[in-house]
mmCIF file of the N, C-alpha and C atoms, coordinates in Angstrom:
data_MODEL
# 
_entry.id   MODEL 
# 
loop_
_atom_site.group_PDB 
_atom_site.id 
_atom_site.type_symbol 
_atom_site.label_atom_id 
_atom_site.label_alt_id 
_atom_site.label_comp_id 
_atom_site.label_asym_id 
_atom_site.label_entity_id 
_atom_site.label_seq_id 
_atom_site.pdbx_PDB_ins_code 
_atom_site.Cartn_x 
_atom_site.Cartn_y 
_atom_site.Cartn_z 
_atom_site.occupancy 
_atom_site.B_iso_or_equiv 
_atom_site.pdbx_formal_charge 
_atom_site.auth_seq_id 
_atom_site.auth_comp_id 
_atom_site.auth_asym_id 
_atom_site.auth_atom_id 
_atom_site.pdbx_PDB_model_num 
ATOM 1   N N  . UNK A 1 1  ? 133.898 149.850 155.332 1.00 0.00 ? 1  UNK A N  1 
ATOM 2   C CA . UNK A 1 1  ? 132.674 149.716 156.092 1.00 0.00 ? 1  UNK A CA 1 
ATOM 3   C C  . UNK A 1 1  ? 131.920 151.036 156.076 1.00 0.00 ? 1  UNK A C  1 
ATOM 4   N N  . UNK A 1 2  ? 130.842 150.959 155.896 1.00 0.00 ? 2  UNK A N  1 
ATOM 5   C CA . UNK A 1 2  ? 129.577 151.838 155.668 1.00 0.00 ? 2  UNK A CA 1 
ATOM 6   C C  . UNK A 1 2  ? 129.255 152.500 157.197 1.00 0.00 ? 2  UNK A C  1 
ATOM 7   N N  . UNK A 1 3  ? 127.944 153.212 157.306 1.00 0.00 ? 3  UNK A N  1 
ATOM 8   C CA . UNK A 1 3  ? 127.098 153.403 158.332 1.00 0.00 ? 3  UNK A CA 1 
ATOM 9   C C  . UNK A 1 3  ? 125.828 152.974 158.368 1.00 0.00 ? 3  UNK A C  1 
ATOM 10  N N  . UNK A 1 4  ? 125.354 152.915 159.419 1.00 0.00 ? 4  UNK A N  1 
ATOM 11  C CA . UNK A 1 4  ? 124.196 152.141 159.695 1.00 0.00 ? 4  UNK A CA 1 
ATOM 12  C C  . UNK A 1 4  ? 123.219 152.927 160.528 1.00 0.00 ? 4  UNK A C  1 
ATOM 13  N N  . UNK A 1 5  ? 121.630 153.349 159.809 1.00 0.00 ? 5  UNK A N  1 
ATOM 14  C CA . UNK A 1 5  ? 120.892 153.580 160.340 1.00 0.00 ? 5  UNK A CA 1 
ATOM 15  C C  . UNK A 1 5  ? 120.106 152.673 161.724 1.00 0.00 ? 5  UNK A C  1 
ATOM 16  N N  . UNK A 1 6  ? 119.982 153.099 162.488 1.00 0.00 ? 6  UNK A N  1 
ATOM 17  C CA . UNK A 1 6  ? 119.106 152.177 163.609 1.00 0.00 ? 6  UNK A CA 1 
ATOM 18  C C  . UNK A 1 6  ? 118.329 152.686 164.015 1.00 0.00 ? 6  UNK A C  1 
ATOM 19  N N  . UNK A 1 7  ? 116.911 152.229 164.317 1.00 0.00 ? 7  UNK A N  1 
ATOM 20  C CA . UNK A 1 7  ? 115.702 152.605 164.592 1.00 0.00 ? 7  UNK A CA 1 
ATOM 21  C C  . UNK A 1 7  ? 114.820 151.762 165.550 1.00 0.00 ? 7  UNK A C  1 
ATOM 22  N N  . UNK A 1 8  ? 114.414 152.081 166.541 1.00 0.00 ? 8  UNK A N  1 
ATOM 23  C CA . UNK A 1 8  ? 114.409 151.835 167.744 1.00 0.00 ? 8  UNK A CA 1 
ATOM 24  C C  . UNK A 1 8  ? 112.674 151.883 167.623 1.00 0.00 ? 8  UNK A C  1 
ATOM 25  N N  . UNK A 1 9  ? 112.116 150.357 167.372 1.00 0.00 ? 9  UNK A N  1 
ATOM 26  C CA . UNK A 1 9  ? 110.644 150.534 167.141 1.00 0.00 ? 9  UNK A CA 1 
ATOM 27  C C  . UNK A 1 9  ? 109.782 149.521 168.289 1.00 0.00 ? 9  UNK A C  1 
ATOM 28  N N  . UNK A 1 10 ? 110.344 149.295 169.069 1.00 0.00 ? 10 UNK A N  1 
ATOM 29  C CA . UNK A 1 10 ? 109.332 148.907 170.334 1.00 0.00 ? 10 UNK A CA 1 
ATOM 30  C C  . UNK A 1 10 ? 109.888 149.795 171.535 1.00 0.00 ? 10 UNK A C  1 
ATOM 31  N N  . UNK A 1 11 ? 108.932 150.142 172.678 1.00 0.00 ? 11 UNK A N  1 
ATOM 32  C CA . UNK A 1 11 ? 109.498 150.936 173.769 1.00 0.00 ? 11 UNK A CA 1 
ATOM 33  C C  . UNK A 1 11 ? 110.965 149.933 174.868 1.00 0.00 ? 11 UNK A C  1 
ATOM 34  N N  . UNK A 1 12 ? 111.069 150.429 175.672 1.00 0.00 ? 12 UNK A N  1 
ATOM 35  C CA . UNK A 1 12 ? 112.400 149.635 176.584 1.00 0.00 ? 12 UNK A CA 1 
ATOM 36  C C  . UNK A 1 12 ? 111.538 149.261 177.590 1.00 0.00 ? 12 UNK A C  1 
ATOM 37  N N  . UNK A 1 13 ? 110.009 150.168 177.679 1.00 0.00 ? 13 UNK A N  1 
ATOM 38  C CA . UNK A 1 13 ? 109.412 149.537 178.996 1.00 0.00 ? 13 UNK A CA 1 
ATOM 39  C C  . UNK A 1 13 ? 109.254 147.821 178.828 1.00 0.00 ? 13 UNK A C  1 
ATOM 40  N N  . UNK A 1 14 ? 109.273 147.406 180.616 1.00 0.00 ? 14 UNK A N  1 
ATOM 41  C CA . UNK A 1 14 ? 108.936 146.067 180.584 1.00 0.00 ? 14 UNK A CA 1 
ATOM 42  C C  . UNK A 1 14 ? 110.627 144.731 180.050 1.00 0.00 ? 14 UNK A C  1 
ATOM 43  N N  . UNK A 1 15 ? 111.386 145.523 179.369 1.00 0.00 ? 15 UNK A N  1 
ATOM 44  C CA . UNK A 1 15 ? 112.757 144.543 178.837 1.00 0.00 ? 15 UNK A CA 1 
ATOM 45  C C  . UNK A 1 15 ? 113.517 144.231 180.113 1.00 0.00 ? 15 UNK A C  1 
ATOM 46  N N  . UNK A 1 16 ? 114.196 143.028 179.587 1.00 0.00 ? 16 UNK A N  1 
ATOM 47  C CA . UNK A 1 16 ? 115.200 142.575 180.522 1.00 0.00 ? 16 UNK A CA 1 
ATOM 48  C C  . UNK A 1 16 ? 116.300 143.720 181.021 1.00 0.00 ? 16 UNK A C  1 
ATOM 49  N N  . UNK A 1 17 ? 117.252 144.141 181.973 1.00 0.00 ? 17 UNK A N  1 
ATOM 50  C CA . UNK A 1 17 ? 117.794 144.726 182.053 1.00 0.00 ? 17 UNK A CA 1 
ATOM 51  C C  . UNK A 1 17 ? 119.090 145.247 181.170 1.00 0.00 ? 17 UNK A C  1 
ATOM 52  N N  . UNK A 1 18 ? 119.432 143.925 180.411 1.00 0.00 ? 18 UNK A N  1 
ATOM 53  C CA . UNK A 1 18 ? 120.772 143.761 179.798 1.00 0.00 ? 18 UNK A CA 1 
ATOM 54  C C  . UNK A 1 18 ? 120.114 144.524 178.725 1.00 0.00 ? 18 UNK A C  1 
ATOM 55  N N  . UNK A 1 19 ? 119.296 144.164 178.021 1.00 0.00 ? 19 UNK A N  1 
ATOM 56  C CA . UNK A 1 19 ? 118.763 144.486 176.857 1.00 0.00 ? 19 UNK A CA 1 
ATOM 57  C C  . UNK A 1 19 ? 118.472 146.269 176.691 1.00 0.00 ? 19 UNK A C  1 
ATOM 58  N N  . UNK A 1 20 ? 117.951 146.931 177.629 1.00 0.00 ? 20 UNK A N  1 
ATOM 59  C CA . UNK A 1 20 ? 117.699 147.796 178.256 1.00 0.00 ? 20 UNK A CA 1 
ATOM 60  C C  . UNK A 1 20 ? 119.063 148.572 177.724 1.00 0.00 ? 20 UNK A C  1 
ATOM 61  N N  . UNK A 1 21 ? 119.797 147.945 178.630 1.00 0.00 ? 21 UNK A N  1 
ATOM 62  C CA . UNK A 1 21 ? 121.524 149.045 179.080 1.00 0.00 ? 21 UNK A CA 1 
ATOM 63  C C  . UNK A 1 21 ? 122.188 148.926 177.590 1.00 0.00 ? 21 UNK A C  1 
ATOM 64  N N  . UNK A 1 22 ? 122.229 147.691 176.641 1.00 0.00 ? 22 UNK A N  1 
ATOM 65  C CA . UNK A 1 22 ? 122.277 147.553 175.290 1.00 0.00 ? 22 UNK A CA 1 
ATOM 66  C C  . UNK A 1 22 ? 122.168 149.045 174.408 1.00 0.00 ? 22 UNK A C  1 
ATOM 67  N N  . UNK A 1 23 ? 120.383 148.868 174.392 1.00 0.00 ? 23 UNK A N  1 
ATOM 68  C CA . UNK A 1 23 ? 120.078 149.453 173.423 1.00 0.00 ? 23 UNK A CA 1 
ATOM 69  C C  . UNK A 1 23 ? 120.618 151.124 173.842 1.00 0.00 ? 23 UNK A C  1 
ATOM 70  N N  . UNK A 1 24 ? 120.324 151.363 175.242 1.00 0.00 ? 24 UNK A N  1 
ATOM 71  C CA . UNK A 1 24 ? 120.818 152.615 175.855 1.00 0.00 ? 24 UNK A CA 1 
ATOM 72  C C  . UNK A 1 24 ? 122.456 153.072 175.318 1.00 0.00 ? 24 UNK A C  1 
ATOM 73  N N  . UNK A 1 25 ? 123.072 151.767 175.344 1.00 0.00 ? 25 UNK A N  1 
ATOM 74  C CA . UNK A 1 25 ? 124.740 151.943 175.176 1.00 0.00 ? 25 UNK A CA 1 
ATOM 75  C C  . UNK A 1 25 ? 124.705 152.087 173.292 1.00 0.00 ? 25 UNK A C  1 
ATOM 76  N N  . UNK A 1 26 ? 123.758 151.926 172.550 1.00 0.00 ? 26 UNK A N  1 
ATOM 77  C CA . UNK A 1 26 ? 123.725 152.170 171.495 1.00 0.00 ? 26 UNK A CA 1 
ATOM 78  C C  . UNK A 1 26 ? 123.339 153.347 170.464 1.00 0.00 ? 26 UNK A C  1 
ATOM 79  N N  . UNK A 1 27 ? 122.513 154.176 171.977 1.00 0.00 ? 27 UNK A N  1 
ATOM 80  C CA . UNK A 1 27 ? 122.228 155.810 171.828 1.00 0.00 ? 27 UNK A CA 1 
ATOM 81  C C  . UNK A 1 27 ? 120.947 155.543 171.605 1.00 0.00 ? 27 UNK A C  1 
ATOM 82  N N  . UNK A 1 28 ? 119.858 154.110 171.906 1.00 0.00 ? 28 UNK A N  1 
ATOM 83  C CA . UNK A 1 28 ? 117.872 154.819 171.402 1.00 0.00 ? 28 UNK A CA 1 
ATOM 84  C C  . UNK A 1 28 ? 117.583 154.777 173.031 1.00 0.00 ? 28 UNK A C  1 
ATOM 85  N N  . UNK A 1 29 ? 116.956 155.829 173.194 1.00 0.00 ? 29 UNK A N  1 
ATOM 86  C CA . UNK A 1 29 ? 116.092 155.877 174.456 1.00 0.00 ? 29 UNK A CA 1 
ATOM 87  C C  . UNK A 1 29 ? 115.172 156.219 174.112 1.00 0.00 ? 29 UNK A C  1 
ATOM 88  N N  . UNK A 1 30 ? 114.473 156.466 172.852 1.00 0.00 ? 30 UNK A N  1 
ATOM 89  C CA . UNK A 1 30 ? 112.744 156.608 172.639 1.00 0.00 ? 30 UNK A CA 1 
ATOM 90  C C  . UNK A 1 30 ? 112.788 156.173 171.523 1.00 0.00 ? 30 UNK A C  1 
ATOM 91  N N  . UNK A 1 31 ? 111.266 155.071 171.514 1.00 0.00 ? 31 UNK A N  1 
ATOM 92  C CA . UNK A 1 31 ? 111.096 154.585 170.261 1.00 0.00 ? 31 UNK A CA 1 
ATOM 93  C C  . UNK A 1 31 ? 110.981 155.585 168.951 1.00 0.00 ? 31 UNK A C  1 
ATOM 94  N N  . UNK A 1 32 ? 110.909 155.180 167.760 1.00 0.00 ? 32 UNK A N  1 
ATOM 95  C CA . UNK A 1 32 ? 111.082 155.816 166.289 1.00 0.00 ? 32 UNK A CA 1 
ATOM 96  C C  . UNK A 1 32 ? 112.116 157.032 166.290 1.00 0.00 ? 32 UNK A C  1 
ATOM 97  N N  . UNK A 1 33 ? 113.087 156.624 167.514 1.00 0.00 ? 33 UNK A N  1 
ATOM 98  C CA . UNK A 1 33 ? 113.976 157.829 166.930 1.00 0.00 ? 33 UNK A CA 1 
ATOM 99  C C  . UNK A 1 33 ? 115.207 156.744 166.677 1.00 0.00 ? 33 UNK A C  1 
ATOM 100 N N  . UNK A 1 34 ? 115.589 157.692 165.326 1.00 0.00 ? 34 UNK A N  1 
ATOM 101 C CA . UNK A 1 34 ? 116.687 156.959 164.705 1.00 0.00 ? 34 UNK A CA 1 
ATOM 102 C C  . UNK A 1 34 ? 118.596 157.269 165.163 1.00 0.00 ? 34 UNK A C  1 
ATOM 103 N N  . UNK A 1 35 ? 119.459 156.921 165.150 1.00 0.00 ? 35 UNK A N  1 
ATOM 104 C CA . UNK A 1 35 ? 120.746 157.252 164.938 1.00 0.00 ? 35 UNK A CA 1 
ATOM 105 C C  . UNK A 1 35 ? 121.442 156.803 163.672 1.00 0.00 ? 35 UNK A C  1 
ATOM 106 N N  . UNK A 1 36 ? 122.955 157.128 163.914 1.00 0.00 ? 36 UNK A N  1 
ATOM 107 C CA . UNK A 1 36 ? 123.759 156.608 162.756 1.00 0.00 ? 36 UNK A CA 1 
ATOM 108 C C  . UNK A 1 36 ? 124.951 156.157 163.571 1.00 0.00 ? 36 UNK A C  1 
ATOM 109 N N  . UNK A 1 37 ? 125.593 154.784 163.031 1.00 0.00 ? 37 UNK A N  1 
ATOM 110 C CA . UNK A 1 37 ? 126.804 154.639 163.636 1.00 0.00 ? 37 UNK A CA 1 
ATOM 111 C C  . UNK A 1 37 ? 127.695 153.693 162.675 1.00 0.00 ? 37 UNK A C  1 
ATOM 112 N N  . UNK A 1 38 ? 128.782 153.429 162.756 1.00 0.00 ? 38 UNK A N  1 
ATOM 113 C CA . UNK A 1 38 ? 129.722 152.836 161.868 1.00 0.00 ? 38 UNK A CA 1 
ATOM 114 C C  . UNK A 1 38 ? 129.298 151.745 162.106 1.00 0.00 ? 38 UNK A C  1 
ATOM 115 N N  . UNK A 1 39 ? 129.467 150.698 160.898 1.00 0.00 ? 39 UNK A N  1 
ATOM 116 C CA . UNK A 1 39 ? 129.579 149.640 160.871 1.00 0.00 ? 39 UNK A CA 1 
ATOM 117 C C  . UNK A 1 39 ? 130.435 148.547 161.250 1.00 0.00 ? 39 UNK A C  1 
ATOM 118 N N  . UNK A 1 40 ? 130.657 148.409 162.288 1.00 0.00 ? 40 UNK A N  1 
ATOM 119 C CA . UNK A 1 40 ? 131.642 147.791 162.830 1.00 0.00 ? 40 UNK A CA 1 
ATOM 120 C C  . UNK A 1 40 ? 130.847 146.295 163.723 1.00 0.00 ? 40 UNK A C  1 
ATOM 121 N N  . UNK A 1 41 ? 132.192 145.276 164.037 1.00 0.00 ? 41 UNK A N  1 
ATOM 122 C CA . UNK A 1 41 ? 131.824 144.102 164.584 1.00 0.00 ? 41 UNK A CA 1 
ATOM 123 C C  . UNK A 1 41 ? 130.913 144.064 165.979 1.00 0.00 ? 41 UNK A C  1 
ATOM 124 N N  . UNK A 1 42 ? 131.967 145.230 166.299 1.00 0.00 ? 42 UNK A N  1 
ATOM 125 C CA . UNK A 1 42 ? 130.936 145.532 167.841 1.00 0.00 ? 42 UNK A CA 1 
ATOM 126 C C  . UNK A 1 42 ? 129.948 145.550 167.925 1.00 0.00 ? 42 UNK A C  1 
ATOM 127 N N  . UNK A 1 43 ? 129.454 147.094 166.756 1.00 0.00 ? 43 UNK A N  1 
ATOM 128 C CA . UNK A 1 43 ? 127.917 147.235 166.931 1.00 0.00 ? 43 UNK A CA 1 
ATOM 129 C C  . UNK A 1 43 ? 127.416 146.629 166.431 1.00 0.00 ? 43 UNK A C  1 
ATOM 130 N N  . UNK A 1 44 ? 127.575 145.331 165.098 1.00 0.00 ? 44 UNK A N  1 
ATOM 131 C CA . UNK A 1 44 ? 126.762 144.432 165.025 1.00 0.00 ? 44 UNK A CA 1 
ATOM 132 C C  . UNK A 1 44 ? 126.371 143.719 165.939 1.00 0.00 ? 44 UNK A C  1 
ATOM 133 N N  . UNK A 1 45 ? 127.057 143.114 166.885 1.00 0.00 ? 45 UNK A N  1 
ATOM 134 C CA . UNK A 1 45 ? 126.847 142.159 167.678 1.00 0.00 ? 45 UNK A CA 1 
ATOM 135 C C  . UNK A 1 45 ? 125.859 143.105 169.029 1.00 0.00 ? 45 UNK A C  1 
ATOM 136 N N  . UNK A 1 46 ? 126.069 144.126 169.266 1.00 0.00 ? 46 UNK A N  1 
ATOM 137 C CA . UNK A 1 46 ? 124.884 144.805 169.709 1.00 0.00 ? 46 UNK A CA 1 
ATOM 138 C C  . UNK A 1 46 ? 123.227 144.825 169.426 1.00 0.00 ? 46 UNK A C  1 
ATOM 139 N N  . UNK A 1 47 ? 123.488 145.146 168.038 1.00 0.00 ? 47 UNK A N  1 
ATOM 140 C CA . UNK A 1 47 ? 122.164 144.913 167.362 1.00 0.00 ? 47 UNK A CA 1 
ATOM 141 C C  . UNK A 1 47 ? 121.822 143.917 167.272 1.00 0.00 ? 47 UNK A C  1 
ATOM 142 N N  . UNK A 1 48 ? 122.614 142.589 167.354 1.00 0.00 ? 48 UNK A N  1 
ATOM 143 C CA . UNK A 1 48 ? 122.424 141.534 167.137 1.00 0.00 ? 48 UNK A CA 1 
ATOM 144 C C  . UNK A 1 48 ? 121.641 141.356 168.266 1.00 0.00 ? 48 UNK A C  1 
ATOM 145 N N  . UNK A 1 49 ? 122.002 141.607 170.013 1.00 0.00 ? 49 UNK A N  1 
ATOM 146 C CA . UNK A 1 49 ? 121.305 141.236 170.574 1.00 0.00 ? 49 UNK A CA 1 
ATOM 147 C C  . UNK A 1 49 ? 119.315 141.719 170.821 1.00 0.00 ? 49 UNK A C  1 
ATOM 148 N N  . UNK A 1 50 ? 119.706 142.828 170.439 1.00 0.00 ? 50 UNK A N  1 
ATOM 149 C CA . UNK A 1 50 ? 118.464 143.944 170.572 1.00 0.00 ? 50 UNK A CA 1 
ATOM 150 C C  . UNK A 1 50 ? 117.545 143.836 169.045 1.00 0.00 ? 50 UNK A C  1 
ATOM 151 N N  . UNK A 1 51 ? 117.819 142.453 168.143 1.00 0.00 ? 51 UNK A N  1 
ATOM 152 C CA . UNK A 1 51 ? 117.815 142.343 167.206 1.00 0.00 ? 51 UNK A CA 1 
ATOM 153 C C  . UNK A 1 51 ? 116.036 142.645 166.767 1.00 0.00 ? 51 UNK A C  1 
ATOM 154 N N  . UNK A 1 52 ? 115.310 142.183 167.564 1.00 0.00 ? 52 UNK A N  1 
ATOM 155 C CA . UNK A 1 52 ? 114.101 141.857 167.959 1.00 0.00 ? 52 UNK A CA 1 
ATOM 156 C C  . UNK A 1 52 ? 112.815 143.366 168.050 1.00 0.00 ? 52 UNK A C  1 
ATOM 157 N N  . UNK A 1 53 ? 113.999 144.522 168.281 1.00 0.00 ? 53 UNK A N  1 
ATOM 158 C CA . UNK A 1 53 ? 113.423 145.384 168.496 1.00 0.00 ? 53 UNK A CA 1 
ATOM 159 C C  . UNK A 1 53 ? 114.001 146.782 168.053 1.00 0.00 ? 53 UNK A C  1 
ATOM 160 N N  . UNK A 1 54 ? 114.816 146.984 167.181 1.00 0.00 ? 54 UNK A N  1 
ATOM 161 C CA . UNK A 1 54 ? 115.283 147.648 166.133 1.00 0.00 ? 54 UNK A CA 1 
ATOM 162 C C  . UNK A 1 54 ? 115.222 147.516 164.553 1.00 0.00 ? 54 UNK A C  1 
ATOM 163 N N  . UNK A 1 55 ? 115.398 148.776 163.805 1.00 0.00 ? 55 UNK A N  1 
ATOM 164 C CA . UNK A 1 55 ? 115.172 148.455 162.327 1.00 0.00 ? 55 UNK A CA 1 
ATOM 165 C C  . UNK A 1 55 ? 116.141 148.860 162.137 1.00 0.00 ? 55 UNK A C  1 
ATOM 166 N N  . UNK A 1 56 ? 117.356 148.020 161.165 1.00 0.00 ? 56 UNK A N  1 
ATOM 167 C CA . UNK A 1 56 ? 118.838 148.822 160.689 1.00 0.00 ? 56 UNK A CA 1 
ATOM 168 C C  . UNK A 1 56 ? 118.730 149.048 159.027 1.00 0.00 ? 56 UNK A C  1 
ATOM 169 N N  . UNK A 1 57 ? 119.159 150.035 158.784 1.00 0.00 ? 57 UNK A N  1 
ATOM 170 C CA . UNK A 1 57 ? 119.605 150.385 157.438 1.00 0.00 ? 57 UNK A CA 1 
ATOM 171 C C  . UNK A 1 57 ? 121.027 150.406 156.784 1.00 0.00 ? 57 UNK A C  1 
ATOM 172 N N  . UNK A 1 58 ? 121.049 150.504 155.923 1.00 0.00 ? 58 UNK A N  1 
ATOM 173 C CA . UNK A 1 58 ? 122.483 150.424 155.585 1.00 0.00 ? 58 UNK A CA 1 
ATOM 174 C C  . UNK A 1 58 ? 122.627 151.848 154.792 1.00 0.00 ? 58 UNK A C  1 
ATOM 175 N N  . UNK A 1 59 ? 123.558 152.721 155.076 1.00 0.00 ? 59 UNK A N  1 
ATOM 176 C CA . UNK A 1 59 ? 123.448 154.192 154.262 1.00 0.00 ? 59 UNK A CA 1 
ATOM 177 C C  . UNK A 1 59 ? 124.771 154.072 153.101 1.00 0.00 ? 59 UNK A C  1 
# 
């Protein structure tokens, strides 16, 4: 398993709470800033939910 760019391209203002604590537990708290994290089941299913409002890469 690879790493995965994520990019965080709408703000958190205004989101449901879950969604919110999600993307927070995934490391974006400001839009267009990016991280890196392993590719794993977990954090898919993270992104999965926040799917709507992130851009993932594959490195």
């Amino acid at each position: 398993m690879g790493d995965l760019k994520i990019t965080l391209t709408r703000s958190l203002i205004g989101q449901k709470p879950s969604i919110r604590k999600t993307a927070i537990a995934l490391g974006l708290k400001r839009p267009n800033k990016s991280i890196i994290r392993k590719d794993t089941p977990y954090i898919r299913g993270m992104i999965r939910k926040v799917s709507f409002m992130v851009k993932v890469e594959e490195l």
